[in-house]
Biopython code that builds the backbone (N, CA, C, O; Angstrom):
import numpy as np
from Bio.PDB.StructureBuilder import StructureBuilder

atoms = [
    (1, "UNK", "N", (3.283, -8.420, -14.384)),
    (1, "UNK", "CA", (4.239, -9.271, -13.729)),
    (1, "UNK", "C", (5.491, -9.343, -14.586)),
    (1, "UNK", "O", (5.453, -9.495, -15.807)),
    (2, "UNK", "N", (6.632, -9.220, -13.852)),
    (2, "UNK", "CA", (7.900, -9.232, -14.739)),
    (2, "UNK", "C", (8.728, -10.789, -13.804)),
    (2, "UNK", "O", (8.785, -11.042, -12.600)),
    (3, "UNK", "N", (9.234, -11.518, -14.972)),
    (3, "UNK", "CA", (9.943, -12.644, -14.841)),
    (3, "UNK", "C", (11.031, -12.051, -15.314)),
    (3, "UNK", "O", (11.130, -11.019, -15.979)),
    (4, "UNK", "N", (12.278, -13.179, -14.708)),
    (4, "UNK", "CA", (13.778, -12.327, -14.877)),
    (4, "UNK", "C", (14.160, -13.744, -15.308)),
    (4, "UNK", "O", (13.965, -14.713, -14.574)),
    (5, "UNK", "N", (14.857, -13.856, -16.848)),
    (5, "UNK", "CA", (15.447, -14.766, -17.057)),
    (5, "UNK", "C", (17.118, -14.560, -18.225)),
    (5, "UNK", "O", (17.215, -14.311, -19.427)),
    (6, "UNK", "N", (17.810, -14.723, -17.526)),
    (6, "UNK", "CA", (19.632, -14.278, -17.960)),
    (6, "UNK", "C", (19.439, -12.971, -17.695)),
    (6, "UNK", "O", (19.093, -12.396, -16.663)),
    (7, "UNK", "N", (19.717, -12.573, -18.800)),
    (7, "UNK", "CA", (19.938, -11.054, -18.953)),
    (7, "UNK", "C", (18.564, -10.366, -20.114)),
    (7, "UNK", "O", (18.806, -9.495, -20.949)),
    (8, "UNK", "N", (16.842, -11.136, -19.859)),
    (8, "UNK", "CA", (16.121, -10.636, -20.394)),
    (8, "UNK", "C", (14.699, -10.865, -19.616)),
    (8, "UNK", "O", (14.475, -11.982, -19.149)),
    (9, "UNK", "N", (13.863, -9.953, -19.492)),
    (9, "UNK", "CA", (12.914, -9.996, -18.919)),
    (9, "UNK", "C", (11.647, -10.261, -19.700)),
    (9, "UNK", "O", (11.409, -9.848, -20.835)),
    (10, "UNK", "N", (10.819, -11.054, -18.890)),
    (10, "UNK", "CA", (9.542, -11.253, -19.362)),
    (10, "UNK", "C", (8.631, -10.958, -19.010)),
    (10, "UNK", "O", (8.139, -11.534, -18.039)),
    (11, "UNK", "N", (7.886, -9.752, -19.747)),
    (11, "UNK", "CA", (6.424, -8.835, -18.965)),
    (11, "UNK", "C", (5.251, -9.758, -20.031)),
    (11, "UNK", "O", (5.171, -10.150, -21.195)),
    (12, "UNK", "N", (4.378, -9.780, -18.621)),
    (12, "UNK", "CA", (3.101, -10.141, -18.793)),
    (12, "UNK", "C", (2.377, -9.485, -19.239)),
    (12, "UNK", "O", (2.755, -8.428, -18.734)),
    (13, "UNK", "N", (1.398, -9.178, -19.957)),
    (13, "UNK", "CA", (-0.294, -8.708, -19.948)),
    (13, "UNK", "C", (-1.019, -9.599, -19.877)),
    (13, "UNK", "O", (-0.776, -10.805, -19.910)),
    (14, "UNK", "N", (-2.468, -8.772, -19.719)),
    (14, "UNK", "CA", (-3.750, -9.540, -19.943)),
    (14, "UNK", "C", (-3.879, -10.066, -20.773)),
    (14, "UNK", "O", (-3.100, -9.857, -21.702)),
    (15, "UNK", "N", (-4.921, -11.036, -20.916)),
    (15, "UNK", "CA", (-5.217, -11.776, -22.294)),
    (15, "UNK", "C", (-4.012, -12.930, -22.323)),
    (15, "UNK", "O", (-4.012, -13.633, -23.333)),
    (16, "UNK", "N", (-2.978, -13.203, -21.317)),
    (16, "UNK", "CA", (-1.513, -14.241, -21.507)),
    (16, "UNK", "C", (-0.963, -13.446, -22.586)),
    (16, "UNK", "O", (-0.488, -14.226, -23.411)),
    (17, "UNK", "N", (-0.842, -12.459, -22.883)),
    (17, "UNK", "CA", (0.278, -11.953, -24.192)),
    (17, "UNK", "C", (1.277, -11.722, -23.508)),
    (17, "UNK", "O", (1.090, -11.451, -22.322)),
    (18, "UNK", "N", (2.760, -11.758, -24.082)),
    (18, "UNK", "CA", (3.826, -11.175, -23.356)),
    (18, "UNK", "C", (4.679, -11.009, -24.217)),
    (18, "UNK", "O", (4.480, -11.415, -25.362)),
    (19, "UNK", "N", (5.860, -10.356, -23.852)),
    (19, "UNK", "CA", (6.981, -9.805, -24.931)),
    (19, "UNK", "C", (8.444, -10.026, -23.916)),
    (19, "UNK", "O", (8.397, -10.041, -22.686)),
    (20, "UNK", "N", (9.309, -10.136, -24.471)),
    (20, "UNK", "CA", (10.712, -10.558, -23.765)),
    (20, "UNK", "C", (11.929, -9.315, -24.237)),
    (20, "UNK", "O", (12.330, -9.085, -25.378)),
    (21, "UNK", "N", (12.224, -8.824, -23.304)),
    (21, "UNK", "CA", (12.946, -7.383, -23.507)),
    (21, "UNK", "C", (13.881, -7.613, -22.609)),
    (21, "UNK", "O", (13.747, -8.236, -21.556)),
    (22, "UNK", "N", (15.323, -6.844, -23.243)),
    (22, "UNK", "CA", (16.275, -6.566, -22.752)),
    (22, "UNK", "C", (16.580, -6.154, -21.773)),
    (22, "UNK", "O", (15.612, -5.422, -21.570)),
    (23, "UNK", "N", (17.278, -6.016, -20.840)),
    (23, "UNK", "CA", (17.463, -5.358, -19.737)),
    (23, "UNK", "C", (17.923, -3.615, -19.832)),
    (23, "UNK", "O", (17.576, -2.755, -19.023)),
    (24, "UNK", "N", (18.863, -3.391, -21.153)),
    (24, "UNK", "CA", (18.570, -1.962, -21.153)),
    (24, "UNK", "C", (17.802, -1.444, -21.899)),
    (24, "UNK", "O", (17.849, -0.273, -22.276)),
    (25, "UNK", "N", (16.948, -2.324, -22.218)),
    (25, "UNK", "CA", (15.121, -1.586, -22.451)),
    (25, "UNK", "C", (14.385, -1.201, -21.468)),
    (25, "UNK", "O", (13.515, -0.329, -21.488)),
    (26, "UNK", "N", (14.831, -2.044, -20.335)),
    (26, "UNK", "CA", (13.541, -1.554, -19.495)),
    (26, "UNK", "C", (14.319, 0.223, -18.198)),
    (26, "UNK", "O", (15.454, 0.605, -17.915)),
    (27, "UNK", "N", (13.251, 0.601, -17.925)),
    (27, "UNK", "CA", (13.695, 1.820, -17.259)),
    (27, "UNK", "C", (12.858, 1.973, -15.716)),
    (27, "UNK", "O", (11.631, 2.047, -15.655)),
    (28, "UNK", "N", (13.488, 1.995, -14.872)),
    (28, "UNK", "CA", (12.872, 2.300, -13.792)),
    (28, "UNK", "C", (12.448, 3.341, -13.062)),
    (28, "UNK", "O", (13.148, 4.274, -12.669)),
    (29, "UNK", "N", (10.848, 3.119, -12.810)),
    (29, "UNK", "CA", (10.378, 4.474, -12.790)),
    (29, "UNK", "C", (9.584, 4.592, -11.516)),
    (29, "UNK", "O", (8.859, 3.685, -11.107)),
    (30, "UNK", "N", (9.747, 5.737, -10.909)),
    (30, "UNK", "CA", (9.010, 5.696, -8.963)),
    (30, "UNK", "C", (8.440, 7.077, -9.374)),
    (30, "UNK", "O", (8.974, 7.886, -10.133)),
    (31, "UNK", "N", (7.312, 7.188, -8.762)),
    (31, "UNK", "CA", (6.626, 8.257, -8.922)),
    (31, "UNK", "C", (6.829, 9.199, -7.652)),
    (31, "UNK", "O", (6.824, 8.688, -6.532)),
    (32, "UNK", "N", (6.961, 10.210, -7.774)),
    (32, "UNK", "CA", (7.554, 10.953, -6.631)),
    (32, "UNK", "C", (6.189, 11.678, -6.213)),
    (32, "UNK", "O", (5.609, 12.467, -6.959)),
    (33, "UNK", "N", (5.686, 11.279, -4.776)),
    (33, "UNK", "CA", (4.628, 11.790, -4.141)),
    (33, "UNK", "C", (5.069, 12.831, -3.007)),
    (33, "UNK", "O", (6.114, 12.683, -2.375)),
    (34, "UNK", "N", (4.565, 13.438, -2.890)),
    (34, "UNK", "CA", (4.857, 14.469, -1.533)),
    (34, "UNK", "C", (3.746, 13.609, -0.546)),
    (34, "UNK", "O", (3.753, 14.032, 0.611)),
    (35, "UNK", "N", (3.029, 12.756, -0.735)),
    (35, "UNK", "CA", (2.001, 12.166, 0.130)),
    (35, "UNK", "C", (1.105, 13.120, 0.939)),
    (35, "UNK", "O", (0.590, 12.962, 2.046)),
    (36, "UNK", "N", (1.050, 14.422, -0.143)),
    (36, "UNK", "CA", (0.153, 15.218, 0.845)),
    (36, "UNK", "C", (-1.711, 14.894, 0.645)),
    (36, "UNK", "O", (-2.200, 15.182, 1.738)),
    (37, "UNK", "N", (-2.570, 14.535, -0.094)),
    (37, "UNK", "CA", (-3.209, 14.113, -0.695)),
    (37, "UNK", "C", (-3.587, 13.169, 0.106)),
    (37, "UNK", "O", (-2.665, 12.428, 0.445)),
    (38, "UNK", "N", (-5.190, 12.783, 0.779)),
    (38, "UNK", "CA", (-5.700, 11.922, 0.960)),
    (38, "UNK", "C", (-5.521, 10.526, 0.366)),
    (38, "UNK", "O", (-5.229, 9.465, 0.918)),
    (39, "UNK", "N", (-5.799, 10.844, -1.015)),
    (39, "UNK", "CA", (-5.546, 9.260, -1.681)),
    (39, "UNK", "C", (-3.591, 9.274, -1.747)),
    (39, "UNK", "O", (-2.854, 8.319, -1.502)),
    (40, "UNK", "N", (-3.320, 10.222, -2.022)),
    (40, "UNK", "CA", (-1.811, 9.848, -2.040)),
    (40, "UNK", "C", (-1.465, 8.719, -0.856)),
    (40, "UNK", "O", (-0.977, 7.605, -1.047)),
    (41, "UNK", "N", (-1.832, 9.281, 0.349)),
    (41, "UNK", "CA", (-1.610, 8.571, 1.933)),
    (41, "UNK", "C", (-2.165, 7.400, 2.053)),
    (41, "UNK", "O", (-1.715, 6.550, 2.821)),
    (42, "UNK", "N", (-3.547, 7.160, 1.064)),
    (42, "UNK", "CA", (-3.629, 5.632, 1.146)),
    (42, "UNK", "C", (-2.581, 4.893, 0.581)),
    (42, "UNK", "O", (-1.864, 4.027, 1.083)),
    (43, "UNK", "N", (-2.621, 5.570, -0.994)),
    (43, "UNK", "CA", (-1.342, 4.641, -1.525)),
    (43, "UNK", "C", (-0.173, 4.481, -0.902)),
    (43, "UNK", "O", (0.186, 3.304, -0.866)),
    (44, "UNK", "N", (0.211, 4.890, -0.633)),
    (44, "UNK", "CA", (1.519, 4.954, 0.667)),
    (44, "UNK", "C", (0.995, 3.262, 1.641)),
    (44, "UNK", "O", (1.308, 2.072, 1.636)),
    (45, "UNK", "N", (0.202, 4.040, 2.241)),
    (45, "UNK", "CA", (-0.519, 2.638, 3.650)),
    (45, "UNK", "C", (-0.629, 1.406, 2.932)),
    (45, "UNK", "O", (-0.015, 0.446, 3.397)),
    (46, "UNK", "N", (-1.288, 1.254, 1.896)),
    (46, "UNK", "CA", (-1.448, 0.039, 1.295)),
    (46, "UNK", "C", (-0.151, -0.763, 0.121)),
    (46, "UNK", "O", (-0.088, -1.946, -0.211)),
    (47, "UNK", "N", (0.632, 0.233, -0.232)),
    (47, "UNK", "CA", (1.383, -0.268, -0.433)),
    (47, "UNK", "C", (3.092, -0.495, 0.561)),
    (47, "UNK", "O", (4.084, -1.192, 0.341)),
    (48, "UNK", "N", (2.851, 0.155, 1.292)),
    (48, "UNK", "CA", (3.967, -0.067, 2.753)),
    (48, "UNK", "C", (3.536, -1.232, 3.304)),
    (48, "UNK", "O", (4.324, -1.705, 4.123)),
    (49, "UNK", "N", (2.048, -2.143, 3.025)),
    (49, "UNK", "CA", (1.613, -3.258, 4.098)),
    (49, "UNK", "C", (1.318, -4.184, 3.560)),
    (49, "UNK", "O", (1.050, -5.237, 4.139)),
    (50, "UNK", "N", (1.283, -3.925, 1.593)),
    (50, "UNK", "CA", (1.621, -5.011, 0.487)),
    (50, "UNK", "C", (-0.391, -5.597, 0.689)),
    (50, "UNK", "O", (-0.752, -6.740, 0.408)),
    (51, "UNK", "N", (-1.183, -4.696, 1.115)),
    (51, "UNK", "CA", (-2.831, -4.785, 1.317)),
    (51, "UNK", "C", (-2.828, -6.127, -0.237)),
    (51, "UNK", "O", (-2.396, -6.051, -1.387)),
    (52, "UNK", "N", (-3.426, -7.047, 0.417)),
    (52, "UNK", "CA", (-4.494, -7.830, -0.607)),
    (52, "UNK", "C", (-5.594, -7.205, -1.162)),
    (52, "UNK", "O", (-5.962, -7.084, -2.331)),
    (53, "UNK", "N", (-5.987, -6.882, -0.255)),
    (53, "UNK", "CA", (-7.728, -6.082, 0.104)),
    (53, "UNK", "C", (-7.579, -5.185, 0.870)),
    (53, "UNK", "O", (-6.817, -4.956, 1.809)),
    (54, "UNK", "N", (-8.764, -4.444, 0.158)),
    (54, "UNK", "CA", (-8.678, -2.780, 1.437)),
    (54, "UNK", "C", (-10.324, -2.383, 1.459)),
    (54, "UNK", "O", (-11.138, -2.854, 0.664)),
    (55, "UNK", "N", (-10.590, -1.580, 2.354)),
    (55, "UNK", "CA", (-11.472, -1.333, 3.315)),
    (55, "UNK", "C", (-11.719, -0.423, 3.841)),
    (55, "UNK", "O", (-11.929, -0.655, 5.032)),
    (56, "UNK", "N", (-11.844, 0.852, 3.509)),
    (56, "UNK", "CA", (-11.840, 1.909, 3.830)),
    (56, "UNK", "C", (-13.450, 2.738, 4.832)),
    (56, "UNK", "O", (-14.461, 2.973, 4.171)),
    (57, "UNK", "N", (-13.437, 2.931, 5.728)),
    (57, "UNK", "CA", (-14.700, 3.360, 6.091)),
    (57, "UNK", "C", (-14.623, 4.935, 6.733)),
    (57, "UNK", "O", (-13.691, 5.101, 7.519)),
    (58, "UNK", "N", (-15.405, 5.977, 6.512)),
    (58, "UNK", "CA", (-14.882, 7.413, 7.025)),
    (58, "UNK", "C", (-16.156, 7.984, 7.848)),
    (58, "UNK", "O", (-17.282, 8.299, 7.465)),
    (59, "UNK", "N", (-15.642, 7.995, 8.920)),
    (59, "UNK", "CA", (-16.584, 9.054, 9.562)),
    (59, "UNK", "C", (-16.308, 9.953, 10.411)),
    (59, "UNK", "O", (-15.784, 9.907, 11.524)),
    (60, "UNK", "N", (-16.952, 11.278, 9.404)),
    (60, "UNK", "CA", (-16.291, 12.815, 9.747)),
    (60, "UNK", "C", (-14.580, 12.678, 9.699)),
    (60, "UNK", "O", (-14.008, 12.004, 8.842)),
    (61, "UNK", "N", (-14.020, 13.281, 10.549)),
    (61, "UNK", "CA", (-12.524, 13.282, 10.135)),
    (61, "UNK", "C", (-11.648, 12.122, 10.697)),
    (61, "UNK", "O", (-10.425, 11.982, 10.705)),
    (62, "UNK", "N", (-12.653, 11.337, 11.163)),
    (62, "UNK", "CA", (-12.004, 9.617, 10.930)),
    (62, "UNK", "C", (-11.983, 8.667, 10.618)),
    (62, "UNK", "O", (-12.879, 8.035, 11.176)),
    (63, "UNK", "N", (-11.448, 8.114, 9.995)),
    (63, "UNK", "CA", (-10.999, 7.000, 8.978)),
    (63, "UNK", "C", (-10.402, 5.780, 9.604)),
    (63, "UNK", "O", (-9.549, 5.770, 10.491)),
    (64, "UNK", "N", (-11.162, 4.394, 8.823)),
    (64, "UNK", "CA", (-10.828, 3.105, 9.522)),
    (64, "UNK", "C", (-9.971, 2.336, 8.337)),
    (64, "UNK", "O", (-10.838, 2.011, 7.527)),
    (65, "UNK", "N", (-9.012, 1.999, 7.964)),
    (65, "UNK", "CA", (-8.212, 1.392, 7.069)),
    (65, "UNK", "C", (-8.515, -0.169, 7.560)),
    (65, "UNK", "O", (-8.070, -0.560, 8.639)),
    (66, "UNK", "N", (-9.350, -1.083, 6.643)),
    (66, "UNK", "CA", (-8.908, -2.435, 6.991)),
    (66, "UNK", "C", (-7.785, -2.852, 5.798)),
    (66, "UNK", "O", (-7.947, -2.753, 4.582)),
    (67, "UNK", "N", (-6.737, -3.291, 6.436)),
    (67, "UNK", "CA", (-6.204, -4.556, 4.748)),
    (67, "UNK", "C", (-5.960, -5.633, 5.062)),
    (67, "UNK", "O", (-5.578, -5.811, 6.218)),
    (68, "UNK", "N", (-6.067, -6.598, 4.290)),
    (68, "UNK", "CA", (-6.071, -8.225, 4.384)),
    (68, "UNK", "C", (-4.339, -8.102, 4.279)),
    (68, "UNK", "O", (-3.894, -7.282, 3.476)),
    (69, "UNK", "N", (-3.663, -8.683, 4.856)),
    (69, "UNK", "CA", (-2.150, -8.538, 4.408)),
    (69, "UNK", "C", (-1.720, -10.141, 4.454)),
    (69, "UNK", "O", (-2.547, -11.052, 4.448)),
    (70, "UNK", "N", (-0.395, -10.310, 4.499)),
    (70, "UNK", "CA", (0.285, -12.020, 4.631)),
    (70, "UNK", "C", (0.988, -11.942, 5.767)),
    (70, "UNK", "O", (1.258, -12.898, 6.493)),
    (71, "UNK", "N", (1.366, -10.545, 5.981)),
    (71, "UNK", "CA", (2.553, -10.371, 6.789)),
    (71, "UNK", "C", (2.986, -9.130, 7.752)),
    (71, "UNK", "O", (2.799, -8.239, 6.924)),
    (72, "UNK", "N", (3.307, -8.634, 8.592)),
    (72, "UNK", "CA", (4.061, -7.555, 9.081)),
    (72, "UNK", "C", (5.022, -7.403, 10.076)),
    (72, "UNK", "O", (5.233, -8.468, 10.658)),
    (73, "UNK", "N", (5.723, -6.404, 10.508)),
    (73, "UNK", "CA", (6.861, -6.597, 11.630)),
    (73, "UNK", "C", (6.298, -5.391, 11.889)),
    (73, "UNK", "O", (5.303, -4.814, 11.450)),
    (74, "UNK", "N", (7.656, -4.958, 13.192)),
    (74, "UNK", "CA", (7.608, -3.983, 13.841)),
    (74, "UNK", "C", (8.163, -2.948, 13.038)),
    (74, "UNK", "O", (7.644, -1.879, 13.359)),
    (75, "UNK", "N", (8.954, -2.824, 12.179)),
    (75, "UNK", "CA", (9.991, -1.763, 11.221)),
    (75, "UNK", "C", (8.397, -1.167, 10.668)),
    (75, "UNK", "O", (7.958, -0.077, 11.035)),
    (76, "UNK", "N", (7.847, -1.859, 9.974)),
    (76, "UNK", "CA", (6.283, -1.503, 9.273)),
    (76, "UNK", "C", (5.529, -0.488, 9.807)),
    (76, "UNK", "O", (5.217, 0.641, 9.430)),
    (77, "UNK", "N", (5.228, -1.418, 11.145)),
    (77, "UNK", "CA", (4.467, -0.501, 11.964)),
    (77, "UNK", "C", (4.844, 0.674, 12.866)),
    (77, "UNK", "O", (3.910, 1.222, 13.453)),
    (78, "UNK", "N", (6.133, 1.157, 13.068)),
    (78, "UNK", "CA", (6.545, 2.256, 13.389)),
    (78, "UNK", "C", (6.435, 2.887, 12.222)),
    (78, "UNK", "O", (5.450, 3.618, 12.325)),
    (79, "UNK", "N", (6.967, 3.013, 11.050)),
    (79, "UNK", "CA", (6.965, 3.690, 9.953)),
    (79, "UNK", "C", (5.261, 3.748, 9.808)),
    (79, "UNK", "O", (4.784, 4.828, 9.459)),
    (80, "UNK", "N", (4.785, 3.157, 9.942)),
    (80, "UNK", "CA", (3.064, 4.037, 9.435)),
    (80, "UNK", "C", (2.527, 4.768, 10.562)),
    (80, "UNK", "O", (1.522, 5.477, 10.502)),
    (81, "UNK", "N", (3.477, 4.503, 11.949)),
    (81, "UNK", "CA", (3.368, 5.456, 12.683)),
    (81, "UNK", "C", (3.918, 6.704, 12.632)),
    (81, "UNK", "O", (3.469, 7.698, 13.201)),
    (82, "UNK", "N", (4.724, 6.656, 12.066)),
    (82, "UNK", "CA", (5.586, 7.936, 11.795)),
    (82, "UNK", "C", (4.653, 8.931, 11.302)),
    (82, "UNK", "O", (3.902, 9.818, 11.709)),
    (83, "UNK", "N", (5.298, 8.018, 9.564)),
    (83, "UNK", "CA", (4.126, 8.577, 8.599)),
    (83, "UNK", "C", (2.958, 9.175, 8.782)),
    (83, "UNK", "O", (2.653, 10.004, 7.925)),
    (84, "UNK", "N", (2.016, 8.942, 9.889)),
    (84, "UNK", "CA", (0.968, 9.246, 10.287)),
    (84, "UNK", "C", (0.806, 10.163, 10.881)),
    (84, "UNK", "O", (-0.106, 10.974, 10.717)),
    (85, "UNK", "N", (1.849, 10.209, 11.852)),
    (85, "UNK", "CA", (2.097, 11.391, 12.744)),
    (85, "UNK", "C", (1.293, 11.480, 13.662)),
    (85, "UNK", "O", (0.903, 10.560, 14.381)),
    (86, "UNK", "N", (0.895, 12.941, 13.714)),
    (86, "UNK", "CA", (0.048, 13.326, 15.212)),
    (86, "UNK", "C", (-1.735, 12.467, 14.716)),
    (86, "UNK", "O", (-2.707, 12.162, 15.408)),
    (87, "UNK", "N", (-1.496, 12.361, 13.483)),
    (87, "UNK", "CA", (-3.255, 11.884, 12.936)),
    (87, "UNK", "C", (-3.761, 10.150, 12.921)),
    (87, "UNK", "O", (-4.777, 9.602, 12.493)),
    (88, "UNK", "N", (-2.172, 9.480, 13.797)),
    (88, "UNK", "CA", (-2.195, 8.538, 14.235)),
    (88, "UNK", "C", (-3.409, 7.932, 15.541)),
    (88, "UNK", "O", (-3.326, 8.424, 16.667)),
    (89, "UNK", "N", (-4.511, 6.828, 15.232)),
    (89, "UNK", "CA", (-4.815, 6.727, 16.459)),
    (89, "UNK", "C", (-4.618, 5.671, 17.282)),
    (89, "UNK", "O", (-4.423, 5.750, 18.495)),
    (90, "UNK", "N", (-4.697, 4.098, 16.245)),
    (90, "UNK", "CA", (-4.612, 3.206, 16.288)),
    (90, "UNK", "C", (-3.929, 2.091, 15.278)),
    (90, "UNK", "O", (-3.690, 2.396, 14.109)),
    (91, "UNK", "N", (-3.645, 0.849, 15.772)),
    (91, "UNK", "CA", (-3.358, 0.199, 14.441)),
    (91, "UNK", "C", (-3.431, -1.696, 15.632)),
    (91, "UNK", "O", (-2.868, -2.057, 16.666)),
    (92, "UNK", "N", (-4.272, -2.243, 14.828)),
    (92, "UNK", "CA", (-4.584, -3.547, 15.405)),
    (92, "UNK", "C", (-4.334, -4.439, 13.908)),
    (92, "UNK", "O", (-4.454, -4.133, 12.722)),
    (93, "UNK", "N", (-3.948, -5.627, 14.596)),
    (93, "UNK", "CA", (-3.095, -7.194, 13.686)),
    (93, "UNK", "C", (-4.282, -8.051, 14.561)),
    (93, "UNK", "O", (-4.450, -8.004, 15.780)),
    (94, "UNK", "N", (-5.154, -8.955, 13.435)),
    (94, "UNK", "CA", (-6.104, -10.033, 14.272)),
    (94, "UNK", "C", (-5.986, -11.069, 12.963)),
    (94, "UNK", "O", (-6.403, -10.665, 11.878)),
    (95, "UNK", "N", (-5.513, -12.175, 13.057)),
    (95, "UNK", "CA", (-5.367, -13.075, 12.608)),
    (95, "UNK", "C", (-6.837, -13.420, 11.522)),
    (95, "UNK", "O", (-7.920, -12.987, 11.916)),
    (96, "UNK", "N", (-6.786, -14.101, 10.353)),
    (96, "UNK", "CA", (-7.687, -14.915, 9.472)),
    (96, "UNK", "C", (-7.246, -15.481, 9.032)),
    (96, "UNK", "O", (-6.684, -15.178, 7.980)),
    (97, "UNK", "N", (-7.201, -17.006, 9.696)),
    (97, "UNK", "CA", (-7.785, -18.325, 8.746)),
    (97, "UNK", "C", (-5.966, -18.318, 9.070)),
    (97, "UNK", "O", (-5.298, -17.530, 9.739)),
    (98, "UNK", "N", (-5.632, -19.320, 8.427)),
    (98, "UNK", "CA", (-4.385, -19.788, 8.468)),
    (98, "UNK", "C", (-3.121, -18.981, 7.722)),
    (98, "UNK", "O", (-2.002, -18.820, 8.208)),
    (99, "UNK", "N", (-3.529, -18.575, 6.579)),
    (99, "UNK", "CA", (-2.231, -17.791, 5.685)),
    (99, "UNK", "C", (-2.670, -16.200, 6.050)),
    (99, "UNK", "O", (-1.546, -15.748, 6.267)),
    (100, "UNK", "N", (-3.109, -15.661, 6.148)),
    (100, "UNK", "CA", (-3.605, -14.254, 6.860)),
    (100, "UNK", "C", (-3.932, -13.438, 7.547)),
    (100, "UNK", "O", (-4.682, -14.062, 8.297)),
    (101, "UNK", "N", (-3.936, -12.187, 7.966)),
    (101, "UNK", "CA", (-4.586, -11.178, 8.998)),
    (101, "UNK", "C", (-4.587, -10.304, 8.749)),
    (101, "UNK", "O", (-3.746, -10.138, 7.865)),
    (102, "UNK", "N", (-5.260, -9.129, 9.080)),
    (102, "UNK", "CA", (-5.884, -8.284, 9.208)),
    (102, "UNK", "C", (-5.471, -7.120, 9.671)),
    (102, "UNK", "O", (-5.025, -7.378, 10.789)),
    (103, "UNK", "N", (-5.361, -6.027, 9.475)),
    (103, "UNK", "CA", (-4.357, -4.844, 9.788)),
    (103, "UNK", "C", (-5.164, -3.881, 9.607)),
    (103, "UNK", "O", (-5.251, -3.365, 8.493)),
    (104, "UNK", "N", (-6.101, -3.342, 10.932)),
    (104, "UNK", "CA", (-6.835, -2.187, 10.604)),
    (104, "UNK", "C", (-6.136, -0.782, 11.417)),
    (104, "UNK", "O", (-5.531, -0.789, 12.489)),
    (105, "UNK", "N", (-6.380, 0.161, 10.704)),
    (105, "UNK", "CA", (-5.171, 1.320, 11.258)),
    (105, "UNK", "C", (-6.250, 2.371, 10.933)),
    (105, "UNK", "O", (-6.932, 2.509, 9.918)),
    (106, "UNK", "N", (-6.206, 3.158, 12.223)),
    (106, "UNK", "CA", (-7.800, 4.384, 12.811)),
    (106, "UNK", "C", (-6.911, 5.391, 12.561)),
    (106, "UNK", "O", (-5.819, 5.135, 13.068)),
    (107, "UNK", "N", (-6.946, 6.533, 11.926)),
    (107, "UNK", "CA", (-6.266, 7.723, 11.889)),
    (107, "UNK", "C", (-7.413, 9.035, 11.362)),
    (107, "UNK", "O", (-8.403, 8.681, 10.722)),
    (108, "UNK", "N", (-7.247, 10.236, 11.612)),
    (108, "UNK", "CA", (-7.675, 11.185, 11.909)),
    (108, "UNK", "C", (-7.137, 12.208, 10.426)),
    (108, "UNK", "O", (-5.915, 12.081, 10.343)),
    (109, "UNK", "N", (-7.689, 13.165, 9.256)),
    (109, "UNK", "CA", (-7.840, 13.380, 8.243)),
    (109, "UNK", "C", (-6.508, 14.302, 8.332)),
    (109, "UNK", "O", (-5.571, 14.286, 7.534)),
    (110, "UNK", "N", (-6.674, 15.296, 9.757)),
    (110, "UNK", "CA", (-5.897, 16.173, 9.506)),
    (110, "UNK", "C", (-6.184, 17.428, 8.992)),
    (110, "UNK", "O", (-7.327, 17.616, 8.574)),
    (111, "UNK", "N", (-5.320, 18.377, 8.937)),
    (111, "UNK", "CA", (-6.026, 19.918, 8.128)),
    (111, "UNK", "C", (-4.973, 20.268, 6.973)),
    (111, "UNK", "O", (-4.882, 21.290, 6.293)),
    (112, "UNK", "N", (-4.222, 19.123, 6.967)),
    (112, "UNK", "CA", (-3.845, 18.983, 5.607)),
    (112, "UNK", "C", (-3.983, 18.240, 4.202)),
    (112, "UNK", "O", (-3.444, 18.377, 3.103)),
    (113, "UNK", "N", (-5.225, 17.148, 4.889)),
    (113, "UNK", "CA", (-5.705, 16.212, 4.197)),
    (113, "UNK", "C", (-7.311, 16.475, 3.557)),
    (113, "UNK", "O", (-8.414, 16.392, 4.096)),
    (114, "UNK", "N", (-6.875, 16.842, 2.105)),
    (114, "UNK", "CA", (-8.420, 16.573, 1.115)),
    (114, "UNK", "C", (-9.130, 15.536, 1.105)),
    (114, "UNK", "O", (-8.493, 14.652, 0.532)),
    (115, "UNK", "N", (-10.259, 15.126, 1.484)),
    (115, "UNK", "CA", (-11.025, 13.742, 0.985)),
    (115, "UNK", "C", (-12.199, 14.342, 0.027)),
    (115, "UNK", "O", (-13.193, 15.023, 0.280)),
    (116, "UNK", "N", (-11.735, 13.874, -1.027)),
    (116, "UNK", "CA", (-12.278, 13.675, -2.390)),
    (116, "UNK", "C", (-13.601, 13.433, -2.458)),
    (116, "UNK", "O", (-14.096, 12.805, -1.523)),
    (117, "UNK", "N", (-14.451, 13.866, -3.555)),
    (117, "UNK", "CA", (-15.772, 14.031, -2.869)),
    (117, "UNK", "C", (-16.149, 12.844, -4.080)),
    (117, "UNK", "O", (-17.290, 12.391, -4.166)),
]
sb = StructureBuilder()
sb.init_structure("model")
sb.init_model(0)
sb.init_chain("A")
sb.init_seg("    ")
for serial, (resi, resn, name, xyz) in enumerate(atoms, 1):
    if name == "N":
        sb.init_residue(resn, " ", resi, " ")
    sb.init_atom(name, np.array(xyz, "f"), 0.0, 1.0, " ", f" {name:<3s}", serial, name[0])
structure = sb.get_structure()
């Protein structure tokens, strides 16, 4: 977790340790995926839908994504439609409990997609 205070940041670790660093100390860094990769494409899904929890169930070349989320719109869910493409099948929003719901999304492996043994 990074806290922003003036012009110096405060990163967390485990254990409550932390250290307070400059702003041109720190460097920003995105990992560049081609998202071709089974797990690549989860990371993508779960972090495009900000997943609490995830849920993955596979059978044969289809796959059930549950994630617990807080939130979603429509911008979201076209984009994981996109993203998905033709291996798109489904994608259902069902409410839990008062602060949450549920976002399960059915898609199909593809013949470009490895699942990891």
């Amino acid at each position: 977790m990074i806290e922003i205070k003036r012009n110096n940041f405060k990163i967390l670790y485990t254990g409550d340790k932390r250290c307070w660093l400059p702003r041109e100390a720190l460097v920003r860094m995105r990992p560049e995926f081609d998202y071709r990769t089974f797990l690549e494409k989860l990371y993508y899904i779960i972090k495009k839908v900000r997943a609490l929890e995830c849920e993955l169930v596979s059978e044969g070349d289809t796959h059930r994504l549950t994630l617990r989320i807080d939130r979603i719109d429509l911008e979201t869910i076209d984009d994981l439609r996109k993203f998905l493409g033709e291996r798109f099948i489904s994608l259902a929003v069902v409410p839990e409990g008062m602060a949450f719901m549920q976002v399960e999304i059915r898609f199909n492996s593809g013949t470009d997609v490895q699942i990891p043994n």
